[in-house]
C-alpha positions as CSV (number, residue, x, y, z in Angstrom):
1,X,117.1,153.4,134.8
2,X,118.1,150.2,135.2
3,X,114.7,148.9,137.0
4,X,112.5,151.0,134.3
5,X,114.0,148.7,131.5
6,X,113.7,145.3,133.6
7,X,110.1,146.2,134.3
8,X,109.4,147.4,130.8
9,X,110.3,144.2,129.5
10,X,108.8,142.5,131.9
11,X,105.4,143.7,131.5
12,X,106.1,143.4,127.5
13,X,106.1,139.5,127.9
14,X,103.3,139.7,129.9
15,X,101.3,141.7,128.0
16,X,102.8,139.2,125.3
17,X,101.8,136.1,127.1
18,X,97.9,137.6,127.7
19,X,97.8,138.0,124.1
20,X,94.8,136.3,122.1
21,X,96.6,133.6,119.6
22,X,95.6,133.1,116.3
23,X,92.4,130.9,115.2
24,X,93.1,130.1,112.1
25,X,93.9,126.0,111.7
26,X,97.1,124.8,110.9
27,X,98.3,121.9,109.1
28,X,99.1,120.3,112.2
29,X,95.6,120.1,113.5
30,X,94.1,116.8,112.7
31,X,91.3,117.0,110.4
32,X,88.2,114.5,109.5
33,X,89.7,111.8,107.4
34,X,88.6,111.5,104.0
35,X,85.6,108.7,103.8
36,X,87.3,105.7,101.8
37,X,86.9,105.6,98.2
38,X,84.6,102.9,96.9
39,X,85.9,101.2,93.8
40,X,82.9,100.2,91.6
41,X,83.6,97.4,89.0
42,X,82.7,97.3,85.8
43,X,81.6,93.6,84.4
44,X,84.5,92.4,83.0
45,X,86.7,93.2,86.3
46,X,83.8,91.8,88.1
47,X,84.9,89.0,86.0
48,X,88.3,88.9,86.1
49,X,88.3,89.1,90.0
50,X,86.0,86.0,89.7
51,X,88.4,84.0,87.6
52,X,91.6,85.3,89.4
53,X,89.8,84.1,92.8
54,X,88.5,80.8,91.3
55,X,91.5,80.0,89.8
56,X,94.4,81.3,91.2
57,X,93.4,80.6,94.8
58,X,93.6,76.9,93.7
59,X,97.1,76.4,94.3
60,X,98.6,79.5,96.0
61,X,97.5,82.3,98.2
62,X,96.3,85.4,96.0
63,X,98.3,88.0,96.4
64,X,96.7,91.5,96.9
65,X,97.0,93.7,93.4
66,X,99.3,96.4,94.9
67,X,102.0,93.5,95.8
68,X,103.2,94.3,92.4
69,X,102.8,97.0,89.1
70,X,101.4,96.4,86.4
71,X,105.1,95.7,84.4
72,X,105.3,93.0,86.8
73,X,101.9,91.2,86.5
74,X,102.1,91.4,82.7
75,X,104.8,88.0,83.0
76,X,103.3,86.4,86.2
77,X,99.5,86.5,84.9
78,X,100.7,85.2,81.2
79,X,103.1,82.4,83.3
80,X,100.0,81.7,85.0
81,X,97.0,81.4,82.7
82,X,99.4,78.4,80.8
83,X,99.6,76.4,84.0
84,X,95.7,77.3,84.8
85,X,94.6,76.2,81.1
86,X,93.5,79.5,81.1
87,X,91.7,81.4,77.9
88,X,93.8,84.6,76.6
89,X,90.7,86.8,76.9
90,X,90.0,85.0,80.6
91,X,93.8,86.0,81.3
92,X,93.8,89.1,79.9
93,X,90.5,89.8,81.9
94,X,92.5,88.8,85.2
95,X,95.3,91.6,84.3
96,X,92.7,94.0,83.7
97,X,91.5,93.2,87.4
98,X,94.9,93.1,89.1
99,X,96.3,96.7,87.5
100,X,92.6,98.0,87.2
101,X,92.2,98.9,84.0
């Protein structure tokens, strides 16, 4: 009796093994990356790029627009536009560009 069970089992996990697994994908499985996302700019953050690139690149590395929220670029851009005798509208153009809006 003894035997019968050992080989019963044994050819269970064989028969087991042998089986066909499943196709379906799993999340695991890498997938084609997502083609990058193309930001078009509208005139005025064409702009406002322009003047934050002209401008601020005059005395300090630009820093990229994610460095900091939009909270935080409110004080630096208005801090800013003062010491580049900078337009309210041209400053207010350069926020737009920095938080995107």
């Amino acid at each position: 009796m003894k035997y019968k069970v050992m080989a019963l089992a044994v050819l269970a996990v064989l028969i087991y093994s042998c089986a066909s697994k499943s196709s379906v994908p799993t999340a695991d499985v890498p997938t084609k990356p997502a083609p990058p996302k193309t930001v078009v700019l509208t005139a005025d953050l064409a702009e406002g790029k322009s003047l934050y690139e002209n401008n601020c690149a005059k005395c300090h590395r630009l820093y990229e627009a994610k460095e900091f929220s939009a909270e935080e670029w409110q004080p630096i851009v208005a801090r800013m536009q003062k010491k580049a005798h900078l337009e309210d509208l041209q400053g207010q153009k350069i926020y737009n560009y920095l938080t995107m809006k």
